[in-house]
N, C-alpha and C positions, 0 to 999 in steps of 0.2 A: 573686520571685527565680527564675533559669530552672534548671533540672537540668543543662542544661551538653550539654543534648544539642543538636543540630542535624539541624532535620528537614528529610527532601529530600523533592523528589518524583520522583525517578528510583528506577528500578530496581537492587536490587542483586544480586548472585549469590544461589542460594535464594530470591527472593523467588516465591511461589506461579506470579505470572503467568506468570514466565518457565517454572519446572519444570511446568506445570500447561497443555498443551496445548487441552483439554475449554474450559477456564476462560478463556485465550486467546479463541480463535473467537469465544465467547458476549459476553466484552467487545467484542470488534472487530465483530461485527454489532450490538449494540448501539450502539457509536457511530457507524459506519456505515450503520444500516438506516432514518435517518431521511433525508428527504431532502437537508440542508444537508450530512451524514456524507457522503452518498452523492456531492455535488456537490464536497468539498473531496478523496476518494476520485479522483473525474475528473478533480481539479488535482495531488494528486501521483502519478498514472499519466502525466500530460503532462508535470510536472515529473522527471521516470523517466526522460524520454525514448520510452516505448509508442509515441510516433506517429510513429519517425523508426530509421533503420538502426544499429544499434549499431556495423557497421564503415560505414567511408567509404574506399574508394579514394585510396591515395594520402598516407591523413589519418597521423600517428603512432600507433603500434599502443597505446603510452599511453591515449590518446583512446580507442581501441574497449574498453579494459580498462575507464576509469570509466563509459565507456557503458552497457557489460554490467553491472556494477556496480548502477548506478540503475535498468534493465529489471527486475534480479531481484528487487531490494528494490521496488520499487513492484507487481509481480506477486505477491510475497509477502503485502505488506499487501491487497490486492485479494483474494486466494486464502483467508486466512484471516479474512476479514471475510462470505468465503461468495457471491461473485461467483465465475461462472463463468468462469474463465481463457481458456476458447474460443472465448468470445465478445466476448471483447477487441478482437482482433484485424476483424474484421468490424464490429463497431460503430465499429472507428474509420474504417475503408477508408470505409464507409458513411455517416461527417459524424453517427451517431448516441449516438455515448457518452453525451451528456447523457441522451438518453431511455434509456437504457440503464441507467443509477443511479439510475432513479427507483425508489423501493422496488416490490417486486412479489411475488406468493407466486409461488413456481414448482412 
């Protein structure tokens, strides 16, 4: 017979992960720090849009708002997964972001 409860797997307000920064990080490089983490990691920093101008000339100012939008949230997940933000940028100019989320000690 069920308790009548409904289990989610989302997050709710209070739940640790979310109040618990420390706890955060350590989950996100852990999913993160293997290399399939690291490589799905490199698909939504592209999916982010990272490799491409948040404005466009021209484009509706709309567009650069969910652009910027997707940059922050995908630099976000990257930043606290313990990649360095810095080097983003250059590994992508560079054709090397793959080698770049291959886990590494630094």
């Amino acid at each position: 017979m069920s308790s009548g409860r409904v289990s989610t797997p989302f997050l709710m307000a209070g739940d640790p992960l979310i109040e618990d920064p420390e706890r955060r990080a350590a989950l996100y490089a852990k999913v993160f720090g293997t290399l399939d983490g690291r490589m799905v990691l490199a698909d939504i920093l592209m999916l982010g849009g990272c490799g491409r101008a948040a404005h466009e000339a021209g484009k509706d100012p709309y567009d650069t708002a969910f652009n910027s939008g997707g940059h922050a949230l995908s630099l976000e997940i990257a930043q606290t997964a313990g990649l360095n933000i810095g080097r983003i940028g250059l590994a992508m100019i560079e054709g090397e972001l793959e080698t770049m989320m291959e886990p590494h000690d630094e």
